[in-house]
Structures are given as structure tokens and as C-alpha cells.
NUTORKE-911186 format. One record per residue (C-alpha): x, y, z; residue in three letters. Coordinates in steps of 0.5 Angstrom, whole numbers, plus 500, padded with zeros to 3 digits. Each point is the difference from the previous one (the first is absolute). Example, Ala and Ser with C-alpha at 12.3 -4.5 7.8 and 13.67 -1.06 7.14 Angstrom:
% residues 2
- px, py, pz, residu
- 525, 491, 516, ALA
- 502, 507, 498, SER
END
This chain:
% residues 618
- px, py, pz, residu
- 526, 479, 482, UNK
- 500, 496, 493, UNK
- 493, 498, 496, UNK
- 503, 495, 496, UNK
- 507, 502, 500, UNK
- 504, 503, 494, UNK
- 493, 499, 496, UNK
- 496, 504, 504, UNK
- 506, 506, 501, UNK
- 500, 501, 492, UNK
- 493, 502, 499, UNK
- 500, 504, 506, UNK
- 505, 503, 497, UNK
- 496, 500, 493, UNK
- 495, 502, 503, UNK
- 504, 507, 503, UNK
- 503, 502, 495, UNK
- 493, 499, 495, UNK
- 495, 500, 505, UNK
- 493, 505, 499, UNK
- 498, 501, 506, UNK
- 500, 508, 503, UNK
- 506, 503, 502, UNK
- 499, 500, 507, UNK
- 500, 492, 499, UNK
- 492, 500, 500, UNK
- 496, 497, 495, UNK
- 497, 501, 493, UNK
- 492, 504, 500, UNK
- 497, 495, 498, UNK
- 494, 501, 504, UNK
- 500, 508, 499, UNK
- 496, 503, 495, UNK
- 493, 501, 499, UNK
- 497, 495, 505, UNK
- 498, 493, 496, UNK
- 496, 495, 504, UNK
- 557, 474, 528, UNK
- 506, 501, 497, UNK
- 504, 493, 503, UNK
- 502, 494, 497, UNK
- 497, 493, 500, UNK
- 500, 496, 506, UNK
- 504, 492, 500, UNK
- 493, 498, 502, UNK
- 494, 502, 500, UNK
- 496, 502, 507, UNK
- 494, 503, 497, UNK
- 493, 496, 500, UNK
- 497, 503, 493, UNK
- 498, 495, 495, UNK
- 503, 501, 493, UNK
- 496, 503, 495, UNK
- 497, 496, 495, UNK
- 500, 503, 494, UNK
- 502, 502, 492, UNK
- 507, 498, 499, UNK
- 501, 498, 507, UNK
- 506, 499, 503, UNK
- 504, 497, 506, UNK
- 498, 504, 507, UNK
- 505, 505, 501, UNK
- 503, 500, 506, UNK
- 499, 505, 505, UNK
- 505, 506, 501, UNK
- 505, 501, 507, UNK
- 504, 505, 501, UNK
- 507, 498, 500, UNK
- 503, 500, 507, UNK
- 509, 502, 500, UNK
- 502, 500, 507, UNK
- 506, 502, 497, UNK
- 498, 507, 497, UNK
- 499, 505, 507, UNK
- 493, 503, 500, UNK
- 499, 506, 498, UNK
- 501, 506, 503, UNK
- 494, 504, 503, UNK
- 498, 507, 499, UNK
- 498, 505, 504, UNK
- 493, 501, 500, UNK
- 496, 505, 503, UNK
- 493, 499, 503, UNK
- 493, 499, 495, UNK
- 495, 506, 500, UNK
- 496, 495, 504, UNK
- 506, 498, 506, UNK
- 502, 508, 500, UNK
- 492, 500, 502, UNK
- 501, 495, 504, UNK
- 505, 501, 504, UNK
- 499, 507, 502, UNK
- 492, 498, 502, UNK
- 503, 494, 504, UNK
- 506, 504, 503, UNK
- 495, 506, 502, UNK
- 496, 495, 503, UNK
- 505, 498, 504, UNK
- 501, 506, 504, UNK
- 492, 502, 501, UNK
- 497, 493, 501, UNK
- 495, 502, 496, UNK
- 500, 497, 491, UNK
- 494, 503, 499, UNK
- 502, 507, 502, UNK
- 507, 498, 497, UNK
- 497, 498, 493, UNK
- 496, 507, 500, UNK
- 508, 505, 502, UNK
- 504, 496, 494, UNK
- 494, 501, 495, UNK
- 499, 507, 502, UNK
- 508, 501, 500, UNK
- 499, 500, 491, UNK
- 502, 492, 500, UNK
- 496, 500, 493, UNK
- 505, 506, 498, UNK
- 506, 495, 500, UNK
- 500, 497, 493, UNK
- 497, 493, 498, UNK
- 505, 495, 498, UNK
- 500, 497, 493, UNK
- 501, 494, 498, UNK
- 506, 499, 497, UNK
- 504, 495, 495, UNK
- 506, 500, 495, UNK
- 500, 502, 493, UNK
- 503, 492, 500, UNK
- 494, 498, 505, UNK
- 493, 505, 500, UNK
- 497, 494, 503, UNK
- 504, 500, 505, UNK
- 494, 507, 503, UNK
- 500, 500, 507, UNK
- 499, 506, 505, UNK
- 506, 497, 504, UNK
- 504, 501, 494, UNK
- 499, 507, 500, UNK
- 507, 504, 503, UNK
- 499, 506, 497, UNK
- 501, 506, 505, UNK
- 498, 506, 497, UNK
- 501, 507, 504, UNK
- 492, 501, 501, UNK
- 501, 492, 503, UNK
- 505, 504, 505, UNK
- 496, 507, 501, UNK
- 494, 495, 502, UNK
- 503, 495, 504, UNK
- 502, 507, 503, UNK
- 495, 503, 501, UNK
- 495, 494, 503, UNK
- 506, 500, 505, UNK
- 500, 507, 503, UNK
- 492, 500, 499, UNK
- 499, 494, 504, UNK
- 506, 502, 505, UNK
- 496, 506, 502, UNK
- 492, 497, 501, UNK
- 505, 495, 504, UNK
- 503, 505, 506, UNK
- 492, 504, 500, UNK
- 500, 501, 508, UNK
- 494, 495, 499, UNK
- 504, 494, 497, UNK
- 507, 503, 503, UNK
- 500, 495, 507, UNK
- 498, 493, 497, UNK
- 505, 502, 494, UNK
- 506, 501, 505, UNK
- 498, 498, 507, UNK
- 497, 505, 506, UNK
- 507, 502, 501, UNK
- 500, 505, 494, UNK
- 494, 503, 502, UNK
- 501, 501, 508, UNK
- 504, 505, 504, UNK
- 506, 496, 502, UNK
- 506, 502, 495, UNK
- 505, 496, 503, UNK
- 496, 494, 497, UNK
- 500, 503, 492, UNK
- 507, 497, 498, UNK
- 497, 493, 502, UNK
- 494, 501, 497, UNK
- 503, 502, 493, UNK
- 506, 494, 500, UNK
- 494, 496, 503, UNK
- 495, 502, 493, UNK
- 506, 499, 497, UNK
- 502, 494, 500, UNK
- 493, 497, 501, UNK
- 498, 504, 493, UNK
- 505, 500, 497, UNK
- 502, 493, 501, UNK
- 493, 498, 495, UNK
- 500, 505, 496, UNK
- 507, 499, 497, UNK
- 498, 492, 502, UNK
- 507, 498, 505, UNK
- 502, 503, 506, UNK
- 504, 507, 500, UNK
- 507, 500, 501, UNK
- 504, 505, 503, UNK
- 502, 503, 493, UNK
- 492, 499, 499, UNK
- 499, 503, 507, UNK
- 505, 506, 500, UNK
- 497, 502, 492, UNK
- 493, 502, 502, UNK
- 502, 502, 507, UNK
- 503, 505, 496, UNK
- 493, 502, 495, UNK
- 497, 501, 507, UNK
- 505, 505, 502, UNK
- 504, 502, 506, UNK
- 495, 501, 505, UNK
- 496, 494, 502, UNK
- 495, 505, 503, UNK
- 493, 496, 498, UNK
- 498, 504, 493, UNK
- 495, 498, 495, UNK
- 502, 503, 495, UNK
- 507, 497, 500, UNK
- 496, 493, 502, UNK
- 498, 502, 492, UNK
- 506, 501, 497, UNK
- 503, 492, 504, UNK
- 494, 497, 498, UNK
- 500, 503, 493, UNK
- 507, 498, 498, UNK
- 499, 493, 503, UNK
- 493, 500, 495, UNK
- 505, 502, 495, UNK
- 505, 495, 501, UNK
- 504, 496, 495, UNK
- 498, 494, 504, UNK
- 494, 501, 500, UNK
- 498, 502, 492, UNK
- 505, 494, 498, UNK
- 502, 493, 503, UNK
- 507, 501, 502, UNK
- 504, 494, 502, UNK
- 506, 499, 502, UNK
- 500, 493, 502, UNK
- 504, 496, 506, UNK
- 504, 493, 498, UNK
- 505, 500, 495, UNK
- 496, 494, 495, UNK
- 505, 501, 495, UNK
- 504, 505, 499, UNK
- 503, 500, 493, UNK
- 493, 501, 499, UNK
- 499, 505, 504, UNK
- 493, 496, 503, UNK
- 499, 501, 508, UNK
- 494, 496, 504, UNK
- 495, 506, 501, UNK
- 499, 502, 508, UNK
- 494, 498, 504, UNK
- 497, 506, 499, UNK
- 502, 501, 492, UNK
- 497, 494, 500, UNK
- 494, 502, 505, UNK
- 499, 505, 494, UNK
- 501, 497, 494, UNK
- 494, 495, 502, UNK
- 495, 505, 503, UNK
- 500, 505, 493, UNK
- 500, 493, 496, UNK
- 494, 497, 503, UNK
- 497, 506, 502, UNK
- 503, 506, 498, UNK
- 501, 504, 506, UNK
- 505, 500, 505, UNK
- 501, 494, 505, UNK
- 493, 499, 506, UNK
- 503, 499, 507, UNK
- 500, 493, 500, UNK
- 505, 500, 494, UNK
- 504, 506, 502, UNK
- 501, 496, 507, UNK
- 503, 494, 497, UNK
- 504, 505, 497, UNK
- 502, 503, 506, UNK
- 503, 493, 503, UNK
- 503, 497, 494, UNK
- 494, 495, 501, UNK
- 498, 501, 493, UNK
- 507, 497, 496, UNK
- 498, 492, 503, UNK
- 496, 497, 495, UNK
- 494, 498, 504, UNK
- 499, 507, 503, UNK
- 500, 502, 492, UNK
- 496, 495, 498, UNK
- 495, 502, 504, UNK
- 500, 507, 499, UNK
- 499, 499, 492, UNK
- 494, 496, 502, UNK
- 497, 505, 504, UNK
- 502, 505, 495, UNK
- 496, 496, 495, UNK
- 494, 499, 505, UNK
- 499, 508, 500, UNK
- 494, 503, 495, UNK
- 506, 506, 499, UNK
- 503, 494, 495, UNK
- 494, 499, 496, UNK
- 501, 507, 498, UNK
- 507, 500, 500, UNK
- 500, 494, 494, UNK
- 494, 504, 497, UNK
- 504, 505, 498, UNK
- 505, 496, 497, UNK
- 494, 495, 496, UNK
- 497, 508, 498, UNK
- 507, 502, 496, UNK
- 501, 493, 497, UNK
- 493, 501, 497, UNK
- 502, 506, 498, UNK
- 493, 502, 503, UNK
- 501, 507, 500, UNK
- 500, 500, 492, UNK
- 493, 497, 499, UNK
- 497, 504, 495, UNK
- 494, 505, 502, UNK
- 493, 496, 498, UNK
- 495, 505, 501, UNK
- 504, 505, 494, UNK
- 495, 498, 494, UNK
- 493, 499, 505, UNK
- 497, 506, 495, UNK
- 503, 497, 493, UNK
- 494, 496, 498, UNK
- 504, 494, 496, UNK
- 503, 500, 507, UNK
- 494, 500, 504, UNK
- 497, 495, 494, UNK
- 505, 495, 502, UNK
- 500, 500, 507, UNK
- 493, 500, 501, UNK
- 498, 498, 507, UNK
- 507, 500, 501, UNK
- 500, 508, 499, UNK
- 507, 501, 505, UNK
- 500, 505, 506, UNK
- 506, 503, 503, UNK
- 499, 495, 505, UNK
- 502, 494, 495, UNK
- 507, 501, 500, UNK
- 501, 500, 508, UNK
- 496, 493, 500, UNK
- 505, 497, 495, UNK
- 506, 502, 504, UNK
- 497, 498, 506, UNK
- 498, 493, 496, UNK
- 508, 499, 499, UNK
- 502, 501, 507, UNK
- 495, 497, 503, UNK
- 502, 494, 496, UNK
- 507, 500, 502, UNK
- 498, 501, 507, UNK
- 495, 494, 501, UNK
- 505, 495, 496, UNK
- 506, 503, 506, UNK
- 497, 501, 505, UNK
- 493, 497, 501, UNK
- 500, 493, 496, UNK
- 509, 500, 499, UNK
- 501, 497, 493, UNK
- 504, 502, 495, UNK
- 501, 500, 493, UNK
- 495, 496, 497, UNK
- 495, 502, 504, UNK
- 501, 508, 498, UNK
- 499, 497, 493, UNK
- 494, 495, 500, UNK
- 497, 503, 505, UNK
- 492, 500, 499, UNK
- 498, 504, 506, UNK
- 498, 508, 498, UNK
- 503, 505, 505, UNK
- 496, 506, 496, UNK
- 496, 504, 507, UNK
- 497, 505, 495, UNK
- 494, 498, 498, UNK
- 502, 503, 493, UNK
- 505, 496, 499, UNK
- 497, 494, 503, UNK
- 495, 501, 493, UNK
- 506, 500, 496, UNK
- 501, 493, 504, UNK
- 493, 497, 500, UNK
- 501, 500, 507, UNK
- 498, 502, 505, UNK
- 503, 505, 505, UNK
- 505, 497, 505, UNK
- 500, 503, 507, UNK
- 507, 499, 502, UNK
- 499, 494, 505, UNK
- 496, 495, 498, UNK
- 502, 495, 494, UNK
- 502, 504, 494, UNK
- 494, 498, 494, UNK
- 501, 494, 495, UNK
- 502, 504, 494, UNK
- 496, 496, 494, UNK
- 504, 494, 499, UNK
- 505, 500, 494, UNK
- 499, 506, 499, UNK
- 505, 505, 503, UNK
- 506, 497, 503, UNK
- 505, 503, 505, UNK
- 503, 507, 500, UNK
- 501, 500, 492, UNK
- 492, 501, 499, UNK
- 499, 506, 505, UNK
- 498, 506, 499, UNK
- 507, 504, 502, UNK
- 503, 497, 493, UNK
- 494, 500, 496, UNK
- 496, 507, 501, UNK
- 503, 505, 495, UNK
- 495, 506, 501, UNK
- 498, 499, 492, UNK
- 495, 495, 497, UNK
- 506, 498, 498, UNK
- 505, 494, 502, UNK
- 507, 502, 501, UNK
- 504, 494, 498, UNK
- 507, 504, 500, UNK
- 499, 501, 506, UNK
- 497, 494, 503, UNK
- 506, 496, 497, UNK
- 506, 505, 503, UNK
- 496, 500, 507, UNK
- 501, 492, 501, UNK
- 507, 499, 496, UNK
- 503, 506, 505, UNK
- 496, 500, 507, UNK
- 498, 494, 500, UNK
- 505, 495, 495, UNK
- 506, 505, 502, UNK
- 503, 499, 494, UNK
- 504, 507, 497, UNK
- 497, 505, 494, UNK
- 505, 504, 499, UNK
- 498, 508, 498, UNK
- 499, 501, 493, UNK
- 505, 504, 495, UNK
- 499, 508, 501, UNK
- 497, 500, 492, UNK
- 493, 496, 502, UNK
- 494, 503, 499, UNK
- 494, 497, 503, UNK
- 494, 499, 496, UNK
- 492, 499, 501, UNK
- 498, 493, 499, UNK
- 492, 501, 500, UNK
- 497, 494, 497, UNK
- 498, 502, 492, UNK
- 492, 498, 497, UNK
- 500, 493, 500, UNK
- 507, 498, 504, UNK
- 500, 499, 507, UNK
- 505, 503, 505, UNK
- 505, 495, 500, UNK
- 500, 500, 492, UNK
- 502, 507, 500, UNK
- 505, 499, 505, UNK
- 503, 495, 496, UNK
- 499, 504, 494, UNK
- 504, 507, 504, UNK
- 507, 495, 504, UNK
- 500, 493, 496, UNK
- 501, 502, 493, UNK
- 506, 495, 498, UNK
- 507, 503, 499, UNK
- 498, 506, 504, UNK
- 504, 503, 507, UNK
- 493, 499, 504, UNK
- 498, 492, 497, UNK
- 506, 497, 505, UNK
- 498, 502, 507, UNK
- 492, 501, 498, UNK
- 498, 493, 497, UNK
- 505, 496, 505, UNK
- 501, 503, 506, UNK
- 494, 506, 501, UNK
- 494, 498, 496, UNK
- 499, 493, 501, UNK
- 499, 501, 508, UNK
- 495, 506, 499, UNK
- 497, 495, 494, UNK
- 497, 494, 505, UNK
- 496, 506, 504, UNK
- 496, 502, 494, UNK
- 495, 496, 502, UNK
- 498, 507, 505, UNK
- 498, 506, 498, UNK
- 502, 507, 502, UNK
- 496, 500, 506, UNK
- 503, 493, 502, UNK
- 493, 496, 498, UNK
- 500, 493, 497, UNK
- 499, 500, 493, UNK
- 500, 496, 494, UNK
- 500, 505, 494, UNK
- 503, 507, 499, UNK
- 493, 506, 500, UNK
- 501, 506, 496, UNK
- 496, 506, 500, UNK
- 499, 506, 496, UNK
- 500, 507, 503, UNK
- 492, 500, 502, UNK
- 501, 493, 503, UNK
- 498, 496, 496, UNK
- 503, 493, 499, UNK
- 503, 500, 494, UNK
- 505, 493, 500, UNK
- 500, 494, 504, UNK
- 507, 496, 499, UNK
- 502, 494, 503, UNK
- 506, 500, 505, UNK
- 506, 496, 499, UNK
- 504, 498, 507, UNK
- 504, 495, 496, UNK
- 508, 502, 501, UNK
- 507, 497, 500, UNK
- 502, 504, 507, UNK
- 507, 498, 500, UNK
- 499, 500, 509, UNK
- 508, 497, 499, UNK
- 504, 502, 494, UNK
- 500, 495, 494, UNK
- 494, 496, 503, UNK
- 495, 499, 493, UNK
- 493, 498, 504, UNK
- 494, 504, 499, UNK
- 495, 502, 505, UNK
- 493, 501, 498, UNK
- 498, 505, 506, UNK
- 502, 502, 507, UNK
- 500, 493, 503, UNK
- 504, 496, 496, UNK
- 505, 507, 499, UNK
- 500, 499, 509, UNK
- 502, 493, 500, UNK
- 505, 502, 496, UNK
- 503, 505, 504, UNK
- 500, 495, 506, UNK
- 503, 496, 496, UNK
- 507, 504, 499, UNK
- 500, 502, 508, UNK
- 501, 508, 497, UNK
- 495, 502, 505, UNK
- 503, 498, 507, UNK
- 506, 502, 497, UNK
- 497, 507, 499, UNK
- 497, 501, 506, UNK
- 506, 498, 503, UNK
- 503, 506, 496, UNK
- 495, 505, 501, UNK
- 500, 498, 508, UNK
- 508, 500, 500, UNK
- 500, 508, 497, UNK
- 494, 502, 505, UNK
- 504, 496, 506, UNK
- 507, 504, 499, UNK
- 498, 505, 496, UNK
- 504, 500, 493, UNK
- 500, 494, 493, UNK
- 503, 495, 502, UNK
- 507, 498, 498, UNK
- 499, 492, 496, UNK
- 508, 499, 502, UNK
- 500, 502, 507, UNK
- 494, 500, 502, UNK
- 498, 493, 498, UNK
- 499, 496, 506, UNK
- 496, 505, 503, UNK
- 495, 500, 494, UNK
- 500, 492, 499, UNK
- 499, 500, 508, UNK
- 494, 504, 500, UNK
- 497, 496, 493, UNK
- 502, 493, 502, UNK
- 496, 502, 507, UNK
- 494, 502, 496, UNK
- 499, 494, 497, UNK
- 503, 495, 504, UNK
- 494, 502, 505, UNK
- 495, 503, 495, UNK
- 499, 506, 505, UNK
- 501, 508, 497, UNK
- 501, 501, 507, UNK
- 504, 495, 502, UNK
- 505, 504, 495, UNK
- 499, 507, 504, UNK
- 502, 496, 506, UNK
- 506, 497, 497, UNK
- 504, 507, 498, UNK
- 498, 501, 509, UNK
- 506, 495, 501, UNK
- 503, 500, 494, UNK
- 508, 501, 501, UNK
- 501, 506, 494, UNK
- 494, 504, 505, UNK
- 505, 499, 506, UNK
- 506, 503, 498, UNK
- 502, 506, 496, UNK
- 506, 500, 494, UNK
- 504, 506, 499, UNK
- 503, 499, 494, UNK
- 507, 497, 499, UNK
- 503, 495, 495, UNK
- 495, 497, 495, UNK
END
């Protein structure tokens, strides 16, 4: 994607080979000492229903961005991807209820198995990309990853053939007297067990193999009902998503229309992240799944499963970058902290508050009352449960069904003005951060890592000279490496949310206190910024809602999302040449209907989530 095309590329160049961010594509501490109280080009058309901004030197809207759709170029190719941590969980608990008839149970054996011993999944970027952080991009495989997986196999292969579970695992066959019937039993067991847990039926190659762990003898033995069990646990077919795919699409570039079953699949770990139920797993065994009615309404009634909502959730909190928000309750006992917070003093508690605030808002506009972007950027409503930050708020707690509260009219519009941007764990605000947040997860727009040599620096506030004059200070100095990524693209954006302390408060001044917690400065506040939301554009923005009518305007946030949902959905960033269609579609559909959740369904049907490309000639 191209944020102003050639414009754009040079300063995201600059900004690589000049930045001042950390090493490990962070930002700038400029909140860390002693506690102070999407990438596409633009469209022929405009399809957004944001108004122009107003402001000091104004110039005509621009137009909002589109992905670039070459029929021409082939879609890229797919990767191999292994399942999450939570569809690893997922499957071995929902395959284990299959053979008990019991989820509860199920849940309990794979937990007791070591499940929380396997590794968690990081988020993973590029070097060219660190915005691009989600857990599905994660593909490392470790050998701790290996002797785990192992490990839960085994230990919950053996809970499995307990003489108390062995009859509803196998079948009464394996438990009576009658040997003639054992290698019934076993071929039966495995071609039902098998068939979900590898996620297609066995063939005789398939049937021959695990024949074989089980041994010669077909005489009914729990011990080699383990190994079988275990191997099948173990399986690369079901720690990974393997496809072979039927129809020849295109065979110079190796695509291949995916099987019912790999489509079965597909759809299942995408909506709910687990192996397919057995409504869907039957419109894969009869081929039924492959017309599109029969799919369409499988997407929908996937869609109408709560395990979406949590299934989305996860990918609103990587977006956010939730798991990074800071401690608040580090300083509780430093006396300029507690001066500044006041009634406020933040528990352990607040943090949880925020992120759930953040996923509660998200999920409301895609689920309980759909919308799409300008909803998430003008809301008014607050999400906030707790009633810690509900304070915050001037609210009062929500209950989670009833009508989210009116927030005080004007004064916090939409996502941009939450505590998850805003909170920074000192009584300081974080304009570096804040700024990197909305230009990466939310406008999608590339800061490259910095140069080895960069070193950051602390930009707390000096007597008389307010966070945002000692951040201008320590990036904006004319002529310096840090002045181009930092007073055009970085800093701005943080600069129209001063108007909200560290804790998230609405404020007009900036207050400074000394070690005993006694104020010792009131400075007043500037929010006023040329955010440059699109490269080249001159107008200011005098706070966060002129700087949201700007962002709507570009259409940058439907094509992020449009991203963000298109790496989450097919595991890996994006190719703009290749995988272009697919994006625009998604984007197109998002705005088009105004629904983030008529998005999510659209990649159901869409034609790229229906085959697979092996490689072939570019």
C-alpha cells in the first residue's frame, strides 16, 4: 500500500535510515522518568461520508485510498502455517470431547496434560513492517515448541485409555471379551478419530501408517491405543494446516481450488479457531459445502456463534497492541505520582479496565449495534466496566447490556480519546508514543527501525516547559536525523491528545509537582498540530476531533483495518501487487456497507479464502 505514493515512500525511507526510535522499533522513553504528573493509493472517487476539515491552510479533500486490484499479477502464494496457541488448545479440547461426550471433562485432561507449558505465541512483524504484530504471524517453531506439543500428546493419550474412559474413547469393543472384533474396533477408531483429528478422511496410505504404530497384533491393548492416539496428537496435520487442494484454478500459478474439507477447515479455525463442529464437518463430507448457498449460510451461521466474538477479540487486542500497555499502579507509593492522580490513585485493576474498555468498543460497533469506521472514531458512548475507569471517564460504569452511558458531549470522541492510547503508567503523557500508535495500528502507515546508532533519550518535562516542549526539544531540533520522522509524521499525531493527562483525564493545563507532592507548576496545554494524516497535507487540527475528521477523510482507517484483517484471516503481510483484490475487496465491502462485520464475513466467501497457490510463475 502507498500512502501518497512516491512522497510517502522518501520519508518512510528517511525516517529508517534517520529515526530515533529504539532498536527494537519501539519508541523514544519520553514518559520513563521519575513520574511527572493504510498504505494504498488514493481512489478515482470518493466513497467516504466524512466531511472536510476546515482549518488553517486548508486545501481541497483528498481523496480516499483504494487498493490497486491486478487480476494480471496471480495471488500470492500461501505459507504453511501452524496452528495458534489458542486452536492448539482448541483443538485438543474439542477433539477430546468428541470421544467423551463430555467438554467439561475434555477441558479438565487437556489442561492437566501441561497445555500451559507449550510456548505462547508472540506477535510478529518485519523489520520492514513491526506494525504488522500479530500472534498468527508467529511461525517460529522451537524445539521446546516440539518436546511440548509431544509431551501434552502422550500425557493426554494416557488419561484417554484409563480403564474408566477406554469404552467411551474407543467403543465397548475394546473393552469386551471377544478378540475376533478387535481389528474392527481399531480400524473403526481410526478412521472416525483419525478423520478429525488429521481434519479429512484416511486414506489407505493413511490407514496402513497408523496400522502400523498400533502394531501386528490387533488384540485390544491400551498401551498401543496410546501410542495410536498419541501419533495422531502429533501429527503434522494437525499442529499445521496442510492442504493439497482438488481443481487445477491455475496451473502456471500453481493455485488449486481447496477441498470441501480444507475449506471446511479453513473456515472453522478462522471464525472460531478450532477444528470444524458437526454441521460443518458434514457439509464437507458430502461435497455440499463447495455451492455457494450452502457456504454462505455456513459463514453466517459461524458469524452467529459468540466463539467469533472472541475469536475477533483476539485480533482487536494485537491490533491495539494491548498486551504493551504500561503498568499504572508502578509509582502508587511515589508522592508526586499519588499528588497527581489524586482520587484517581490507580489499582492493579485499571489496566484490565482499559483493555477490556478498548474490546468492548470494538465489539459493540461489530456486533451489537454494526458500524463501521466513523462510529469507532466519534463514538460518544463509554465501554468502561470498572468503575476506576469509569471515574476517569465522568461516567458511570457500563453493565454490558444495557445502553453504553453518554460520555460528556464533545469532549472524548471515539477510539482516538480511550485510555488504551492514552494511559502511560506515569503522571506523564507519552506523545511518542501515542503518535506511533494511531500512525502504525491505526493509519498503517510504515516507520521503518531505526539506524543501530540511535540512542533513546528521556524527555521529561524541565521547570517551566511542558512535555510537549521537552519532546520538541529532544526530536524536532532543525537539521538533526530525528527532526524528519518526529516533527512530521511521529509527533503531531500524539500532540492533539495533550489535552489528556497520563491517566487519561481531560485536561487543559499540564500540573507539576515536586518530590513532597506539592504543585509547583500549572502550564497550559497546546493540542494544536499539523497532523499530516495524508503526506503533503498543510491543514491543522486543533485536538482530537478535527484530527478524527482528518483520518475519515483519507479513508487510511478502512484500508488498515482492511489489512489488519487480511494478515489475521491468511496468516502473513500482505503482498500489494498480488494480493491487492483481496484487500480492496474487504476495504471496498467495509465501507460500502459501514459494517466492520460485514468485512469479517466477506473474507467467508471471498475467492482468495477458496483456493490455495502453491507458487509457480509470478
Amino acid at each position: 500500500m502507498t500512502s501518497g505514493v512516491g512522497a510517502a515512500l522518501r520519508i518512510a525511507l528517511a525516517c529508517g535510515l534517520s529515526g530515533c526510535a529504539p532498536r527494537d522499533g519501539g519508541v523514544p522513553s519520553e514518559g520513563a522518568a521519575p513520574p511527572q504528573g493504510g498504505g494504498a493509493r488514493p481512489a478515482a472517487t470518493s466513497d467516504t461520508d466524512s466531511p472536510p476539515v476546515e482549518a488553517e491552510g486548508a486545501q481541497a479533500p483528498v481523496e480516499p485510498l483504494r487498493f490497486d486490484c491486478n487480476e494480471g499479477a496471480g495471488p500470492a502464494p500461501d505459507t504453511l502455517r501452524r496452528l495458534t496457541a489458542t486452536q492448539y488448545g482448541n483443538t485438543l479440547t474439542d477433539l477430546t470431547a468428541l470421544l467423551l461426550g463430555d467438554r467439561v471433562e475434555a477441558r479438565a485432561l487437556v489442561t492437566m496434560a501441561g497445555l500451559a507449558r507449550v510456548p505462547a505465541d508472540r506477535r510478529a512483524g518485519t523489520a520492514a513492517e513491526p506494525g504488522a504484530a500479530l500472534r498468527r504471524l508467529d511461525q517460529v517453531v522451537e524445539q521446546d515448541y516440539v518436546d511440548e506439543t509431544f509431551q501434552v500428546a502422550r500425557t493426554l493419550a494416557q488419561r484417554l485409555i484409563e480403564p474408566s474412559r477406554l469404552e467411551r474413547v474407543v467403543g465397548a469393543c475394546a473393552v469386551d471379551d471377544d478378540v475376533g472384533n478387535d481389528e474392527a474396533c481399531l480400524l473403526a477408531f481410526l478412521q472416525r478419530f483419525g478423520a478429525r483429528a488429521l481434519r479429512r478422511p484416511l486414506d489407505e496410505t493413511d490407514v496402513r501408517f497408523h496400522r502400523t504404530v498400533y502394531g501386528s497384533d490387533p488384540t485390544s491393548s491400551p498401551a498401543r491405543y496410546a501410542d495410536l492416539i498419541t501419533v495422531l496428537l502429533s501429527s503434522p496435520e494437525l499442529l499445521y494446516f496442510v492442504e493439497h487442494g482438488g481443481e487445477v484454478l491455475d496451473e502456471s500459478a500453481g493455485t488449486y481450488a481447496l477441498t470441501a474439507h480444507e475449506l471446511a477447515s479453513r473456515l472453522s479455525y478462522h471464525f472460531w479457531q478450532t477444528l470444524p463442529d458437526e454441521a460443518l464437518w458434514k457439509t464437507a463430507q458430502d461435497g455440499s459445502l463447495l455451492a455457494p448457498e450452502v457456504l454462505s449460510a455456513q459463514v453466517q451461521r459461524l458469524m452467529e456463534d459468540p466463539r467469533a466474538r472472541t475469536t475477533l477479540a483476539e485480533l482487536f487486542g494485537d491490533v491495539l497492541a494491548l498486551e504493551e500497555l504500561p503498568l499504572l499502579d508502578a509509582f502508587t507509593g511515589d508522592r508526586q505520582f499519588a499528588a497527581f492522580a489524586g482520587e484517581d490513585l490507580p489499582g492493579p485493576e485499571l489496566r484490565e479496565e482499559i483493555a477490556e474498555d478498548a474490546l468492548d468498543m470494538l465489539a459493540y460497533y461489530t456486533w451489537s449495534a454494526p458500524a463501521g469506521a466513523r462510529a469507532l472514531l466519534t463514538s460518544e458512548r463509554s465501554f468502561a466496566r470498572g468503575p476506576a475507569l469509569a471515574r476517569i471517564y465522568g461516567v458511570e460504569p457500563w453493565d454490558g447490556s444495557s445502553e453504553p452511558p453518554e460520555l460528556p458531549a464533545g469532549e472524548r470522541p471515539g477510539l482516538l480519546t480511550r485510555a488504551w492510547l492514552l494511559a502511560s503508567g506515569t503522571g506523564g503523557t507519552r506523545p511518542i508514543r501515542r503518535g506511533v500508535l494511531v500512525r502504525r495500528r491505526l493509519l498503517c502507515d510504515d516507520l521503518a527501525p531505526p539506524p543501530m546508532a540511535v540512542s533513546p533519550e528521556s524527555a521529561a518535562p524541565q521547570p517551566q516547559q511542558t512535555t510537549r516542549e521537552a519532546v520538541e526539544a529532544l526530536t524536532e531540533q532543525p537539521g538533526t536525523a530525528c527532526a524528519l520522522c518526529h516533527a512530521t509524521l511521529i509527533n503531531p499525531l500524539g500532540f492533539t491528545l495533550e489535552g489528556f493527562d497520563g491517566l487519561g483525564r481531560a485536561r487543559s493545563e499540564e500540573h507539576h509537582f515536586d518530590a513532597e507532592g506539592m504543585q509547583v507548576h500549572a502550564l497550559s496545554v497546546d493540542t494544536r498540530t499539523v497532523p499530516r494524516v495524508t503526506p503533503g497535507d498543510p491543514r491543522q487540527a486543533s485536538g482530537p476531533a478535527e484530527l478524527v475528521e482528518l483520518v475519515l477523510e483519507s479513508g487510511k482507517l478502512e484500508a488498515c483495518l482492511a489489512r489488519h484483517y487480511f494478515r489475521f484471516a491468511f496468516g502473513r503481510v500482505e503482498d500489494l501487487e498480488r494480493d491487492g483484490c483481496v484487500l480492496e475487496r474487504l476495504r471496498r465491502r467495509l465501507v460500502e456497507s459501514g459494517r466492520i462485520r460485514d468485512m469479517v464475513a466477506e473474507v467467508g466467501v471471498a475467492p482468495a479464502l477458496l483456493e490455495r497457490t502453491f507458487g509457480g510463475e509470478p
